[in-house]
PDB file of N, CA, C and O in Angstrom:
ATOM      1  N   UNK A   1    -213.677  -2.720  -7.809  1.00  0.00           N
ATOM      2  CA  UNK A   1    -212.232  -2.832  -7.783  1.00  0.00           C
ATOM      3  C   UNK A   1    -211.648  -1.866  -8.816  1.00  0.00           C
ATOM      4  O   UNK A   1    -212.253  -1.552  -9.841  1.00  0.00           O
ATOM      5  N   UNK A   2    -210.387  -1.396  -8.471  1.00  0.00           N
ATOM      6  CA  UNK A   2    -209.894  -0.416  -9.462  1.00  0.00           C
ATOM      7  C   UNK A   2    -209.136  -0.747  -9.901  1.00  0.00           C
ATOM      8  O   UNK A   2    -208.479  -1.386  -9.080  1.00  0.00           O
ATOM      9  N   UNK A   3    -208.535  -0.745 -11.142  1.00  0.00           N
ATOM     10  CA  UNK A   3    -207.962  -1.136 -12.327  1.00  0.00           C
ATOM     11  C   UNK A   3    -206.728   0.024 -12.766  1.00  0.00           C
ATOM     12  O   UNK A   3    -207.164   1.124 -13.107  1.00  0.00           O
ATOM     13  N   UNK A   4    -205.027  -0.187 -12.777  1.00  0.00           N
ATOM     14  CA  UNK A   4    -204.613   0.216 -13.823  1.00  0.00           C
ATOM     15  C   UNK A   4    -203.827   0.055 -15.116  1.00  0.00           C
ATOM     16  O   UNK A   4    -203.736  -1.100 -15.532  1.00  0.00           O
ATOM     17  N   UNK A   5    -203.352   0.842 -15.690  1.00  0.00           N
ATOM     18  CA  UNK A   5    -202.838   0.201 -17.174  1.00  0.00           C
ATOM     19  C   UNK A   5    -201.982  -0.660 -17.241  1.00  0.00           C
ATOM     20  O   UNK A   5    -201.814  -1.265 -16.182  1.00  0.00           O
ATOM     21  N   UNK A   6    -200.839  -1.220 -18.774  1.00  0.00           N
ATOM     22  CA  UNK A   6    -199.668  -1.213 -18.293  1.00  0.00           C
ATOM     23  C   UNK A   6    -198.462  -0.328 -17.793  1.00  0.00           C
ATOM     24  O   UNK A   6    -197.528  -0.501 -17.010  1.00  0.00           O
ATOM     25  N   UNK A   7    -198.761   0.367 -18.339  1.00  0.00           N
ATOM     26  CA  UNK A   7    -197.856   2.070 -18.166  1.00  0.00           C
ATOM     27  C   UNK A   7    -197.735   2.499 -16.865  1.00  0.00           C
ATOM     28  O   UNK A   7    -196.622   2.758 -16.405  1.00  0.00           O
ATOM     29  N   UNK A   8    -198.946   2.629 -16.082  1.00  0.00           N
ATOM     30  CA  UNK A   8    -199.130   2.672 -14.708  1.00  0.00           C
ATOM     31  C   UNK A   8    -198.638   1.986 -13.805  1.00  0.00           C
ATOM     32  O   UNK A   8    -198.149   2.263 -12.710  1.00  0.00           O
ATOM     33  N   UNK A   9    -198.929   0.400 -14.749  1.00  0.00           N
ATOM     34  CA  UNK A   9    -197.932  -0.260 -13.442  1.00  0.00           C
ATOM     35  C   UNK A   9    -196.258  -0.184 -13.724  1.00  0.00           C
ATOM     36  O   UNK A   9    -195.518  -0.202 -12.740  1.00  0.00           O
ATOM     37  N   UNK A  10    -195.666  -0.098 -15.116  1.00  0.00           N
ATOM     38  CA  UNK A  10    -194.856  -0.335 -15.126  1.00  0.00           C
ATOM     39  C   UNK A  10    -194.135   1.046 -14.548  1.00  0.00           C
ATOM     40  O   UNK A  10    -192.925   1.011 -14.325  1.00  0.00           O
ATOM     41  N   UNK A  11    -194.859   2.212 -14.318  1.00  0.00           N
ATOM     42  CA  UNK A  11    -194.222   2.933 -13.885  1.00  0.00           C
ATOM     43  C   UNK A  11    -194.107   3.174 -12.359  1.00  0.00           C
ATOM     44  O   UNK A  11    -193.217   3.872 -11.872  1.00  0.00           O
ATOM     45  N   UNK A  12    -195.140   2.502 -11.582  1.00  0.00           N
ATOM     46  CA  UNK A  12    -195.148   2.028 -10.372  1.00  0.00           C
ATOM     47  C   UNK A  12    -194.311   0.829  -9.692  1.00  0.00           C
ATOM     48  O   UNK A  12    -194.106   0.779  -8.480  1.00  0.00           O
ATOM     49  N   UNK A  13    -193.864  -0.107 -10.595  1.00  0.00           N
ATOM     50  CA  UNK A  13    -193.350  -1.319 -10.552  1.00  0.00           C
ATOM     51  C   UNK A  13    -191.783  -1.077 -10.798  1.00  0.00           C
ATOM     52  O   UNK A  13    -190.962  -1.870 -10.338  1.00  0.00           O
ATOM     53  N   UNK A  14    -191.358   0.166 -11.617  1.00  0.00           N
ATOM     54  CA  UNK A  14    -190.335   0.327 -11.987  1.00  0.00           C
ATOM     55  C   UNK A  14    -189.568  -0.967 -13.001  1.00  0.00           C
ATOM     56  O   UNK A  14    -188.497  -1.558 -12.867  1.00  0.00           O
ATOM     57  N   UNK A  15    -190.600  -1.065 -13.980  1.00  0.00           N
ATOM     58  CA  UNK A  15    -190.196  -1.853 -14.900  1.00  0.00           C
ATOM     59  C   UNK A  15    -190.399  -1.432 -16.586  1.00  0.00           C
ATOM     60  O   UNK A  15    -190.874  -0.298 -16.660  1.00  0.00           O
ATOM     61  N   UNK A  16    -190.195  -1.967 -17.753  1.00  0.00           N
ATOM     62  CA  UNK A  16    -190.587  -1.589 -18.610  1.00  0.00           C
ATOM     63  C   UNK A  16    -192.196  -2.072 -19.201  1.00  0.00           C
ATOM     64  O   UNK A  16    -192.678  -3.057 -18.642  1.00  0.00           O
ATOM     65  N   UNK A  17    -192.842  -1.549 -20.068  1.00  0.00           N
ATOM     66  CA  UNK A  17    -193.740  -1.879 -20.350  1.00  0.00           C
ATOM     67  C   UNK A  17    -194.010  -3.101 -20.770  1.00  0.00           C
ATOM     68  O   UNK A  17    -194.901  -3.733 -20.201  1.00  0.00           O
ATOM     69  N   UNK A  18    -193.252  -3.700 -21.908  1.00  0.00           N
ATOM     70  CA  UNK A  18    -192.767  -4.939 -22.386  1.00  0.00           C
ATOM     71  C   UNK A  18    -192.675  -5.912 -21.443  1.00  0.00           C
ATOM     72  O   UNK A  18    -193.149  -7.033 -21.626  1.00  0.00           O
ATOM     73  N   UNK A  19    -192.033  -5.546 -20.320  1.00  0.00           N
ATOM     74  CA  UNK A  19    -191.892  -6.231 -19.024  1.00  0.00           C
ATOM     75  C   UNK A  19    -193.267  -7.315 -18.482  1.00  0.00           C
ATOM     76  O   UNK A  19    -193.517  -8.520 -18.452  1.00  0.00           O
ATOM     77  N   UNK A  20    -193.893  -6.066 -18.120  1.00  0.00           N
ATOM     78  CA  UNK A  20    -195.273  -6.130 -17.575  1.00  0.00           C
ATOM     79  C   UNK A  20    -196.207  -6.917 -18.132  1.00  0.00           C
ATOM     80  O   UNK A  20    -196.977  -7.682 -17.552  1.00  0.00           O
ATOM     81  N   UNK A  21    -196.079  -6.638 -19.603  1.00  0.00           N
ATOM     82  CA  UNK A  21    -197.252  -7.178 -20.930  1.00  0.00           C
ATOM     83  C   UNK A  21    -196.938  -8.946 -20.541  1.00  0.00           C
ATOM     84  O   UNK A  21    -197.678  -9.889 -20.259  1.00  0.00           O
ATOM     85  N   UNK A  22    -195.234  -8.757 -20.725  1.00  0.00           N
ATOM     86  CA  UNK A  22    -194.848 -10.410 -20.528  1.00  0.00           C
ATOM     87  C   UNK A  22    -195.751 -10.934 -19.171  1.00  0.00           C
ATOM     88  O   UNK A  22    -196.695 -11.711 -19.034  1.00  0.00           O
ATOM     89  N   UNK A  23    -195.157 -10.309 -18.491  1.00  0.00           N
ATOM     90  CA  UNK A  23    -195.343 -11.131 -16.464  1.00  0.00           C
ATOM     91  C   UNK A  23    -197.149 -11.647 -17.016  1.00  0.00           C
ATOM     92  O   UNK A  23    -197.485 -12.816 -17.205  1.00  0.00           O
ATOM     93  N   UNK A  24    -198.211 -10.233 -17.201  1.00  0.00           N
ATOM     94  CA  UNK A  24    -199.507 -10.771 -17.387  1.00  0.00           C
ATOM     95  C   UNK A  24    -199.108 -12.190 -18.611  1.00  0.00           C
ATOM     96  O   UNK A  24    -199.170 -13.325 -18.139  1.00  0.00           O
ATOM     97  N   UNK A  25    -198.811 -12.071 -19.763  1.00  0.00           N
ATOM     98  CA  UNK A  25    -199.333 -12.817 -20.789  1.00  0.00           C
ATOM     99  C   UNK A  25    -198.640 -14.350 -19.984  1.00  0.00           C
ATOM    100  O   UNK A  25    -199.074 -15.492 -20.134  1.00  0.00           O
ATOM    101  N   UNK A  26    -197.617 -13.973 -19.241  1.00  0.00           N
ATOM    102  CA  UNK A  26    -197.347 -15.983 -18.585  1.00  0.00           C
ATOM    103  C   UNK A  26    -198.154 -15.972 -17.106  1.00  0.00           C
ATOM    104  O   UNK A  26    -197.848 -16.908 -16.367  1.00  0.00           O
ATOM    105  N   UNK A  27    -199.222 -14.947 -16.556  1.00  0.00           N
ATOM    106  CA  UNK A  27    -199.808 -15.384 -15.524  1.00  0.00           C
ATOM    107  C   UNK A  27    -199.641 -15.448 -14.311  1.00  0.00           C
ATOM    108  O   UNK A  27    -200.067 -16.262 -13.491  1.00  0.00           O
ATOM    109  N   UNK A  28    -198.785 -14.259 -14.163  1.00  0.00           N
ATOM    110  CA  UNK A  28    -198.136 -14.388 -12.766  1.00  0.00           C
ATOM    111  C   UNK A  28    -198.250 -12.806 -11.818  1.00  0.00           C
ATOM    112  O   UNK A  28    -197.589 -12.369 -10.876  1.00  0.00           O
ATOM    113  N   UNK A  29    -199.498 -12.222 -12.654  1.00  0.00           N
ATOM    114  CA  UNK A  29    -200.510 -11.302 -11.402  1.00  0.00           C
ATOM    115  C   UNK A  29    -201.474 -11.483 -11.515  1.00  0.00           C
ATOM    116  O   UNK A  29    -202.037 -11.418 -12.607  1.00  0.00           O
ATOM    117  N   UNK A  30    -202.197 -11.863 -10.136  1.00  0.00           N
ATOM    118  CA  UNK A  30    -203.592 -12.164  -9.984  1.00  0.00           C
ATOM    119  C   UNK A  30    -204.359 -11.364 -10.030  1.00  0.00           C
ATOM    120  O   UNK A  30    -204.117 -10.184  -9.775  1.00  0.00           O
ATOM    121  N   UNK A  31    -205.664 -11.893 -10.428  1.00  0.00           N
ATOM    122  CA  UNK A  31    -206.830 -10.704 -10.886  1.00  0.00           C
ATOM    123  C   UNK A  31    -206.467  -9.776 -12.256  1.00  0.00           C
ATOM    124  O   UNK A  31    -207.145  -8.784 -12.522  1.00  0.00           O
ATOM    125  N   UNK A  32    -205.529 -10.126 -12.948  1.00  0.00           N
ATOM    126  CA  UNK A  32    -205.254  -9.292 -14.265  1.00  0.00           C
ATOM    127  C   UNK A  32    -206.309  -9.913 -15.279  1.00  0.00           C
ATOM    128  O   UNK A  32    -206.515 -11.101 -15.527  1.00  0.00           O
ATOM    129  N   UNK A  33    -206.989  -8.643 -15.856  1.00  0.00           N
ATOM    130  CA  UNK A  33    -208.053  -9.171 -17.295  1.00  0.00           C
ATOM    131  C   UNK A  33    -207.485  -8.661 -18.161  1.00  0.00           C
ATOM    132  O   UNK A  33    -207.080  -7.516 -17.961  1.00  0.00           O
ATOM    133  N   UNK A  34    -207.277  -9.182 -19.215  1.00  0.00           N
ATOM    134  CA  UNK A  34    -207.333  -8.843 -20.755  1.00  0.00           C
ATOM    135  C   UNK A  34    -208.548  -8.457 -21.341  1.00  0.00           C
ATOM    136  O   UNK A  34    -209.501  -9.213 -21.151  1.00  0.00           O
ATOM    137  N   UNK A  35    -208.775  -7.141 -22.211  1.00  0.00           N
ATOM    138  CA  UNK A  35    -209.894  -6.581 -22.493  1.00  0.00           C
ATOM    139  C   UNK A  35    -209.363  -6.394 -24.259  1.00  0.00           C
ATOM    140  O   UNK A  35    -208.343  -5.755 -24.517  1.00  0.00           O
ATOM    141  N   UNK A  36    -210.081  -6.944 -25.195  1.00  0.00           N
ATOM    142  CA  UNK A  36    -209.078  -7.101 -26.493  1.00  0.00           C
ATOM    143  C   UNK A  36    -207.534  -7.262 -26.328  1.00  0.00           C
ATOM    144  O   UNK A  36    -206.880  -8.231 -25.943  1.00  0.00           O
ATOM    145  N   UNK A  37    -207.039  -5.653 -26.855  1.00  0.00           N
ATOM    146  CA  UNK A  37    -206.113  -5.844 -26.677  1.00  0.00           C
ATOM    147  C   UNK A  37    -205.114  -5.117 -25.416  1.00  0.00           C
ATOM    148  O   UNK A  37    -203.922  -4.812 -25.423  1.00  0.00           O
ATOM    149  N   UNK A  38    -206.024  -5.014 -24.507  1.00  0.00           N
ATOM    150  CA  UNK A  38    -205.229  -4.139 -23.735  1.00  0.00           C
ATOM    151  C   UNK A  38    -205.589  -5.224 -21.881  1.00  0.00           C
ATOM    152  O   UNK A  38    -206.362  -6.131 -21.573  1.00  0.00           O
ATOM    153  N   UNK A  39    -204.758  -4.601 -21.301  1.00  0.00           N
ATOM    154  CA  UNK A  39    -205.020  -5.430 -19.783  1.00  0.00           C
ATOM    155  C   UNK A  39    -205.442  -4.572 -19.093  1.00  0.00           C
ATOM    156  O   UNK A  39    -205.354  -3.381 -19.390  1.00  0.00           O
ATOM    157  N   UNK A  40    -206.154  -5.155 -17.698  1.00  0.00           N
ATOM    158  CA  UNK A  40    -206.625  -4.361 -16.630  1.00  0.00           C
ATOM    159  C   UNK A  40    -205.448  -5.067 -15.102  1.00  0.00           C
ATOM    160  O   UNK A  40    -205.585  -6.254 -14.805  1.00  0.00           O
ATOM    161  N   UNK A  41    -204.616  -4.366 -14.470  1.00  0.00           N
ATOM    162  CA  UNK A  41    -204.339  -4.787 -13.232  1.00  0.00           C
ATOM    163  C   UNK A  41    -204.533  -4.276 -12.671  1.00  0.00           C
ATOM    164  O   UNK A  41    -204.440  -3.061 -12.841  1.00  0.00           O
ATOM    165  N   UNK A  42    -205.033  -4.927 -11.362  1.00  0.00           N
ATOM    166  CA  UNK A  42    -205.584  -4.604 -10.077  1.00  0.00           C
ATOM    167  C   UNK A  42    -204.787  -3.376  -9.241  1.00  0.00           C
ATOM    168  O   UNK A  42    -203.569  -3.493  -9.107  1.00  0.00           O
ATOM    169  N   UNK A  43    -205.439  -2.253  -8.705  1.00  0.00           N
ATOM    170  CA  UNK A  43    -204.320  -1.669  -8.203  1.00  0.00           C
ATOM    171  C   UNK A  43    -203.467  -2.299  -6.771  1.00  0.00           C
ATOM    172  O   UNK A  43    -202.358  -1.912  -6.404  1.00  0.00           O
ATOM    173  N   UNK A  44    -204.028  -3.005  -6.323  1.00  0.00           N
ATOM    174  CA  UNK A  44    -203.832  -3.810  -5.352  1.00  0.00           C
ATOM    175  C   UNK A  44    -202.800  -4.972  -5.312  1.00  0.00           C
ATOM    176  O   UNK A  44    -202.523  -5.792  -4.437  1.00  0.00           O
ATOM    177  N   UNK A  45    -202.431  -4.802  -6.297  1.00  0.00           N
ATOM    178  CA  UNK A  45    -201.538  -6.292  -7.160  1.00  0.00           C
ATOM    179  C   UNK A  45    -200.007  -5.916  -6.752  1.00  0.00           C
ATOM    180  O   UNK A  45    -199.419  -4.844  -6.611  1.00  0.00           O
ATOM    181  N   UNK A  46    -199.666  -7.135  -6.639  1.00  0.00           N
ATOM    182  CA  UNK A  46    -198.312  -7.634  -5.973  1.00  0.00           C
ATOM    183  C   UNK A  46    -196.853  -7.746  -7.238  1.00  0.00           C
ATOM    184  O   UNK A  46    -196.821  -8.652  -8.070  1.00  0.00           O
ATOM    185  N   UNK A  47    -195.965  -6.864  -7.163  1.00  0.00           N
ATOM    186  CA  UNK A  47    -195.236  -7.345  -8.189  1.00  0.00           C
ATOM    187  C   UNK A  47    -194.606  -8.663  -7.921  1.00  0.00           C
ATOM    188  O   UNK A  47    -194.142  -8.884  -6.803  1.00  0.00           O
ATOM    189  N   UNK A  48    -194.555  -9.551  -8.862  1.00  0.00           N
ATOM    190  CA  UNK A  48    -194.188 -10.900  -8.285  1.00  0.00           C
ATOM    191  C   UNK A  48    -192.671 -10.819  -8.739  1.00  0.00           C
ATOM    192  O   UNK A  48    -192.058  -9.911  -9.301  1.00  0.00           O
ATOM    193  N   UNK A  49    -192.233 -12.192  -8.263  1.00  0.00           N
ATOM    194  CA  UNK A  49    -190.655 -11.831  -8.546  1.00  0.00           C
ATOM    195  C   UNK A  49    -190.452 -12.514  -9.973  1.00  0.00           C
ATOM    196  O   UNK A  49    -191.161 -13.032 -10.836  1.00  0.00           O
ATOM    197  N   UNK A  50    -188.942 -12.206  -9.734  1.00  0.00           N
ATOM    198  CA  UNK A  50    -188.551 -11.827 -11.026  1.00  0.00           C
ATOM    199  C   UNK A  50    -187.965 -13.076 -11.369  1.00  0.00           C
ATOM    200  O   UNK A  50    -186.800 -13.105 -10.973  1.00  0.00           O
ATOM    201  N   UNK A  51    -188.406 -14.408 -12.109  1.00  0.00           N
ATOM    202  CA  UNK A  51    -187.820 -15.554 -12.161  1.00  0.00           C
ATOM    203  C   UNK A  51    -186.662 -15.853 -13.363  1.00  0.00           C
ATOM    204  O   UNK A  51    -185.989 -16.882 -13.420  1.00  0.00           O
ATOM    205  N   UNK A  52    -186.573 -14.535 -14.462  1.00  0.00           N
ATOM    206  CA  UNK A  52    -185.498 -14.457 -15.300  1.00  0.00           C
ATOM    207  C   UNK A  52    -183.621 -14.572 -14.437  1.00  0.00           C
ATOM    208  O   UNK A  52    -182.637 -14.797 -15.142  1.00  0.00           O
ATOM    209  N   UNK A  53    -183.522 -14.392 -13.086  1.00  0.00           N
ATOM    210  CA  UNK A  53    -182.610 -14.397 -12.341  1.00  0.00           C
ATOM    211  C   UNK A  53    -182.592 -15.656 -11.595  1.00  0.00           C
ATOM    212  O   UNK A  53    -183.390 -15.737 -10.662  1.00  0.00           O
ATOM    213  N   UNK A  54    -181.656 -16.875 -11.890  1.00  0.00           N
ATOM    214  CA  UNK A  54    -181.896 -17.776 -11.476  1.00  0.00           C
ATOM    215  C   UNK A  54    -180.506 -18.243 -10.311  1.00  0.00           C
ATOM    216  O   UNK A  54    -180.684 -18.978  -9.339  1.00  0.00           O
ATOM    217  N   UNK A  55    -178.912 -17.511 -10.762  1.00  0.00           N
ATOM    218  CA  UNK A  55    -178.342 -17.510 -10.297  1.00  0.00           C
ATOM    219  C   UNK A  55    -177.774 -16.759  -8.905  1.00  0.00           C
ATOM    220  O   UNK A  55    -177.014 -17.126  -8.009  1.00  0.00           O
ATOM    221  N   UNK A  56    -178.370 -15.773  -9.117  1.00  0.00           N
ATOM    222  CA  UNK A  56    -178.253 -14.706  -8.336  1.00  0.00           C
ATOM    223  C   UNK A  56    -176.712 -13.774  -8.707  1.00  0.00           C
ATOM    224  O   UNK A  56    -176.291 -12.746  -8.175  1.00  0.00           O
ATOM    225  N   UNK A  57    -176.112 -14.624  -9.847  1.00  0.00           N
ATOM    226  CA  UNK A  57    -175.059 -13.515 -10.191  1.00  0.00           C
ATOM    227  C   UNK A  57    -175.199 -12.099 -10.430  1.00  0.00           C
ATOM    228  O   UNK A  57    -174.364 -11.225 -10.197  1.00  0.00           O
ATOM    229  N   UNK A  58    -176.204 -11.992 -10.860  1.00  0.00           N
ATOM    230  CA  UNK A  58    -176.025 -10.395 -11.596  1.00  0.00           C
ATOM    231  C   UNK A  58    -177.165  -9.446 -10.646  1.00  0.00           C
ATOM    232  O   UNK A  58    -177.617  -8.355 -10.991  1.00  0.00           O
ATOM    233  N   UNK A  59    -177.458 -10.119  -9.476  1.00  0.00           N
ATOM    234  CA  UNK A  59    -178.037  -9.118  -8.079  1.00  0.00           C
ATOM    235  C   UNK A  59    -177.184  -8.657  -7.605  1.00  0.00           C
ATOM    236  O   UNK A  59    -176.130  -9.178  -7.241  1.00  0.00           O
ATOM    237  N   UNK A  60    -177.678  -7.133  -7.516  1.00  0.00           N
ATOM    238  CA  UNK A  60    -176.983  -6.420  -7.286  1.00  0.00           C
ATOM    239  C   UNK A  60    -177.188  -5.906  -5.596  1.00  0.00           C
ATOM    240  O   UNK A  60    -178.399  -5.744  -5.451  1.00  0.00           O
ATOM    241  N   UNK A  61    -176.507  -5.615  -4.365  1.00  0.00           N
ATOM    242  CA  UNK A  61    -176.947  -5.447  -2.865  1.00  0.00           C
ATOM    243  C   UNK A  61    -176.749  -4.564  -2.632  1.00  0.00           C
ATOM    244  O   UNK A  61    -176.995  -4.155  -1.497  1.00  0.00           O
TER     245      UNK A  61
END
């Protein structure tokens, strides 16, 4: 299986890095490893949604 950074995804994901670090550290992409201090995600991996938006006010269409 192939593996990339956070950087990679966040630049694939169109998110920030910080972003990403969070989503892995609460568990919400599968198949992500932590290796010390750094992560491995799957390239195959699903951006999950975004549960900081609860109202839907500030979506934008």
């Amino acid at each position: 299986m192939e593996y990339m950074t956070i950087k990679e995804t966040a630049e694939k994901w169109n998110l920030s890095v910080r972003r990403v670090q969070t989503i892995c550290n609460e568990g919400m992409i599968d198949g992500a490893m932590k290796f010390g201090n750094t992560w491995a995600i799957p390239k195959d991996a699903v951006k999950p949604a975004d549960k900081r938006i609860k109202s839907g006010k500030y979506v934008k269409s």
